[in-house]
N, C-alpha and C positions, 0 to 999 in steps of 0.2 A: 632610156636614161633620163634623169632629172636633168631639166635644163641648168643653166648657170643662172638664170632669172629666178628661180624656184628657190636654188641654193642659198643665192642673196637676200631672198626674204625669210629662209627658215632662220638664216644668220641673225639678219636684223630683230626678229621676233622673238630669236631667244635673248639678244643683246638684251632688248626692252622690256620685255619678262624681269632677265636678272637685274637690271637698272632699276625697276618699279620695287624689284624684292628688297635691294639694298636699300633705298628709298623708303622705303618703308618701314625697315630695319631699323636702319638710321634715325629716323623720327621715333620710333621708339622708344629706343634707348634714352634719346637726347630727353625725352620725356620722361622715362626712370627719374634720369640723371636731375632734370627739376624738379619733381617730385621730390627727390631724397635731398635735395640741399636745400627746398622748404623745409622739409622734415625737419631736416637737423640744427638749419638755422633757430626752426620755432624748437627746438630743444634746448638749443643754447641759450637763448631769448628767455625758457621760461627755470632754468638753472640760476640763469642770474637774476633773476627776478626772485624766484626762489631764495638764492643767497643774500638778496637785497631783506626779503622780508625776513629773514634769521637777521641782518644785521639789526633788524628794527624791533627784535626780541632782545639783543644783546641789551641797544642803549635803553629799551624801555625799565630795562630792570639795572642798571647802571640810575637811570636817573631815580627810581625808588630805592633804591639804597641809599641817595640821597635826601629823599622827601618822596615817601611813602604815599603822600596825598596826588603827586603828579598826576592828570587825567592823560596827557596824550604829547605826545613826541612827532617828528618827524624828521626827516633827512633824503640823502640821495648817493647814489652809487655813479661813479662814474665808468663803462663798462666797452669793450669794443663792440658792440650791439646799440649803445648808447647810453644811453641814461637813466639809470634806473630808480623812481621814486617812491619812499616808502610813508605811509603816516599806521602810527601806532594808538591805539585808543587802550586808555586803562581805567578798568571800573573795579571800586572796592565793595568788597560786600553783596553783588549782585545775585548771584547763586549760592556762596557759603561767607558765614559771616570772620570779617577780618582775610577774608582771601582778596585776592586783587586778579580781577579777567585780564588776560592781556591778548588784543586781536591786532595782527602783523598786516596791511594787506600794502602788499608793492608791484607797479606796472611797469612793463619795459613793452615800448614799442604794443602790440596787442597781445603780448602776456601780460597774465594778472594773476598773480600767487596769494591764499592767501593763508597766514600759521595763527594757530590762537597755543594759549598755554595757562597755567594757572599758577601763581606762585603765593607763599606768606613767607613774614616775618620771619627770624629763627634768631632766638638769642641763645648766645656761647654758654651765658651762664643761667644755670639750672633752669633749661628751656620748659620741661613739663610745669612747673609753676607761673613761670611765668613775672616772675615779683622779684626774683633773688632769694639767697639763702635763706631760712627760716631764723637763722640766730645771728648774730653777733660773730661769737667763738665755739666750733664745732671742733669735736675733738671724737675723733675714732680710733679704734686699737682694740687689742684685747683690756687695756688697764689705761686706767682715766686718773694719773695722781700729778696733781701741784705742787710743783717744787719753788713754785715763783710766787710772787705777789702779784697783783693785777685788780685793773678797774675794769669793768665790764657793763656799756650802758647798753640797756636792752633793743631789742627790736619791738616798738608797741607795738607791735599789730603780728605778731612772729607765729605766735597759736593762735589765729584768726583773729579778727576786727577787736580789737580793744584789750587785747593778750600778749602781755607782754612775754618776750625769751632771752632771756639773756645768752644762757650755755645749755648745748645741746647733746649728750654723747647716750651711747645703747650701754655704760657700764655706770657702775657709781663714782662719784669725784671725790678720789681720796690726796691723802698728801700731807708732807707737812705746811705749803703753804696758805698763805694767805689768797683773801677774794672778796672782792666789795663790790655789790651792781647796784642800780639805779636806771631811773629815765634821767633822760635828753636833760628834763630842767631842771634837776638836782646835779647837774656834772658839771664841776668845776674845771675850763682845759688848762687853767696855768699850772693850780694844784694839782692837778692830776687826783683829785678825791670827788667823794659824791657829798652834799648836801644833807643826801637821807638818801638812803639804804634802803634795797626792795631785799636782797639776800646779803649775807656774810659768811665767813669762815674765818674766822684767826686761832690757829694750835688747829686745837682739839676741839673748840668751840665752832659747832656748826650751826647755822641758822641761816637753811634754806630755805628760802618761799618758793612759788609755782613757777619763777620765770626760770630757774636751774632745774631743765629738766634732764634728769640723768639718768641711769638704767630702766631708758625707754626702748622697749622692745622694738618698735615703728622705727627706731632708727636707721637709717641706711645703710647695706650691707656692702654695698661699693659705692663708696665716697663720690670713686671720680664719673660714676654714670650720674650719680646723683646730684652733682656740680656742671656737669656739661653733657650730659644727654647719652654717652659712649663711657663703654668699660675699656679695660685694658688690651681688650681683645680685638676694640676697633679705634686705635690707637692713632692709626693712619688718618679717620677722619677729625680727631683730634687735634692732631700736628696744622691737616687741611685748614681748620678754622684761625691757625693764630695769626697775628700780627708778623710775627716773627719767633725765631726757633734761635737762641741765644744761646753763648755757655756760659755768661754770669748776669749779674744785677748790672752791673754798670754800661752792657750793650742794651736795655730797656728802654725805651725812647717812648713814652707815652705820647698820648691817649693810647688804647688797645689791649689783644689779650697774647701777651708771650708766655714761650716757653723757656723756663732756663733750665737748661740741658747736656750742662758740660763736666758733671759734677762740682767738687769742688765746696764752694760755701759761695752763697748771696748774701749780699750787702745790701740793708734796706736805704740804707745813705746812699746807697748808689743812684735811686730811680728816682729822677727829677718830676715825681707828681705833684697833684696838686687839684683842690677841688673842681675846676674846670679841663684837666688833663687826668682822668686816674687810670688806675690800671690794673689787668687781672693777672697774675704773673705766679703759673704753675710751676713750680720748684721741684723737679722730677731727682730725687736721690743725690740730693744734695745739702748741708745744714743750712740754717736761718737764722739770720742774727739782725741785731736792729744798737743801737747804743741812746745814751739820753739825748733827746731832743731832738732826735731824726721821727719825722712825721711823714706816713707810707698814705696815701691815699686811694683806696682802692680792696681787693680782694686779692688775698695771698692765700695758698692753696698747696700746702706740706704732704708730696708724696711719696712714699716708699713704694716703688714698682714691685717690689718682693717680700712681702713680710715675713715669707719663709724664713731668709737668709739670715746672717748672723751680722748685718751691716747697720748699724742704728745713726739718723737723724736725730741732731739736735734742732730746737727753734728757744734762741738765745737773744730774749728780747729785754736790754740794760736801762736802768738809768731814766726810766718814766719816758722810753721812747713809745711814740703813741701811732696806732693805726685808728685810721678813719673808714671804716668801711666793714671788712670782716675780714677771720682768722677760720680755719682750715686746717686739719689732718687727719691722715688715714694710719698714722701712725702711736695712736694713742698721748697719752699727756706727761706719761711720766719724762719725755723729754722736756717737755713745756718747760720753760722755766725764765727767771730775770723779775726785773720789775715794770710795769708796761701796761698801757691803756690800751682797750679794744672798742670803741665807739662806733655802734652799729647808727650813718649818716643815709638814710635817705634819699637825698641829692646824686651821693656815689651808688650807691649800690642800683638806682634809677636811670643812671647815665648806660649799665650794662642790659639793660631791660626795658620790657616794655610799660613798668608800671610806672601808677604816675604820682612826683613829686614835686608840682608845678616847676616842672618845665623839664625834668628827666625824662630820659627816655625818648623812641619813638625814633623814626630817619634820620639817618645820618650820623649815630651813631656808631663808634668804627669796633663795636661789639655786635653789634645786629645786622644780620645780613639778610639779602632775599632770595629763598630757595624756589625752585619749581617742585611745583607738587608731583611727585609718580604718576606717572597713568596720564594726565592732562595736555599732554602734547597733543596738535593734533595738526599734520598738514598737508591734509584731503580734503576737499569737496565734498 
């Protein structure tokens, strides 16, 4: 028989065996367990670091919204990891011209994230050109007829560099009304008349010159893509772009580009513009009316979402009230009507755009925004 000394060692040596195993065990684990809260610490560390360098995409294009030329930003995150510090660099024109690089890169603690993107410009109004409307007063429909009198000073530059446009539609301009254009320095704004005359119409006596271009085939088959970039069908990014979505004239609060959207009728006395405040204000199936001596600064934009239906728009502009900027519809002209100036300004139509008319246009204004280009994201290594 196995002595009791024997026993007591087999005892102790498995005691120590299993002590060493757990021991061992234990260390282990404990060692997992640091491992994975490194792990995950530096995941959290480089999350927020991460979300630091998104936020330093945010203000970079926040601050080009304001002034387009901005090279570089910077800021910081306050985080339970610490502190997380981001600098933004922005170069225009490096890779494609008029685009703006934007490279994010923000550290926390020994993460280092860094995001690049690519953004431009994008003006609300008629973004492919790039300039604004080509006329003055654009008038679409199936029938293009004058029932009003009207002064209409060209756009000089409207069919390219030294071309002037007065009125623009794809039918011919019939009517019994009257129509007198002219440039800028023939137009008188007390009188409301031209000096001298590029086109006329009074009755039956027509004497058009090249700036009434009218059953132009090139005309635009959707008005509203061709005013702001989206048809009716992407209505949604439309709405996206405004200032505001209104249901009359009198919620309009320039500078910007609203919607008024409540039907009803707009009041152009309602919108307190003015050459340094104007405004783009979409009139979605609702009449247009103006009276004398209410002065609209900016682009007004007449549209029937349906021309199927049997619901017709009026634009009822009285009494020698005068717009500064430009006129618009996709609803033809025989509603057109009243007595009333359309003075295509440079100045306005420059404040919606990025062309230039010493000193229109370009950052900051609250028509032009900065988009990120598709595809140009990037935040990998």
């Amino acid at each position: 028989m196995m002595g009791t000394d024997n026993k007591g060692f087999t005892t102790l040596t498995v005691t120590l065996v299993l002590v060493a195993i757990l021991a061992a065990v234990s260390a282990f684990i404990g060692k997992v367990l640091i491992s994975d809260r490194r792990i995950t610490s530096n995941e959290i560390e480089y999350r927020m670091a991460f979300a630091a360098a998104e936020q330093g995409i945010a203000d970079a294009i926040a601050a080009l919204n304001v002034d387009v030329t901005t090279p570089a930003v910077s800021g910081s995150v306050t985080t339970s990891q610490g502190v997380a510090t981001y600098s933004v660099a922005m170069t225009i024109g490096s890779t494609v011209s008029n685009v703006v690089d934007i490279i994010s890169t923000a550290a926390l603690n020994e993460s280092v994230v860094s995001v690049t993107t690519q953004v431009a410009e994008r003006n609300i109004l008629n973004p492919g050109a790039g300039s604004g409307p080509s006329a003055p007063l654009l008038v679409g429909g199936a029938t293009t007829g004058i029932s009003g009198n009207m002064t209409v000073v060209a756009n000089p530059n409207g069919g390219g560099p030294g071309v002037a446009v007065s009125v623009w539609s794809g039918d011919d301009i019939t009517g019994s009304g009257s129509m007198q254009t002219c440039h800028l320095g023939d137009y008188d704004p007390d009188s409301g008349n031209c000096n001298a005359t590029i086109s006329e119409k009074q009755g039956g006596t027509v004497l058009f010159d090249s700036d009434v271009v009218d059953n132009d085939p090139d005309f635009p088959t959707d008005m509203l893509e061709y005013m702001f970039g989206y048809s009716a069908d992407e209505w949604d990014k439309i709405e996206a772009m405004a200032t505001g979505i209104v249901a009359n004239c009198s919620d309009v609060i320039p500078p910007g580009f609203f919607i008024v959207d409540g039907g009803g009728e707009c009041d152009l006395k309602d919108v307190g513009s003015s050459p340094t405040a104007p405004a783009i204000i979409l009139v979605k199936d609702a009449n247009l009316k103006a009276n004398g001596g209410d002065k609209f600064y900016g682009l007004v934009f007449s549209f029937d979402s349906n021309l199927g239906d049997a619901a017709v728009y009026n634009i009822s502009l009285n009494g020698g009230a005068q717009v500064f900027g430009a006129i618009a519809t996709n609803h033809g002209g025989d509603n057109l009507n009243g007595t009333f100036d359309v003075v295509y300004d440079s100045q306005v139509i420059c404040a919606f755009s990025d062309c230039d008319a010493s000193g229109g246009g370009g950052g900051g204004s609250s028509t032009l925004t900065i988009r990120t280009i598709p595809g140009s994201w990037k935040d990998w290594n």
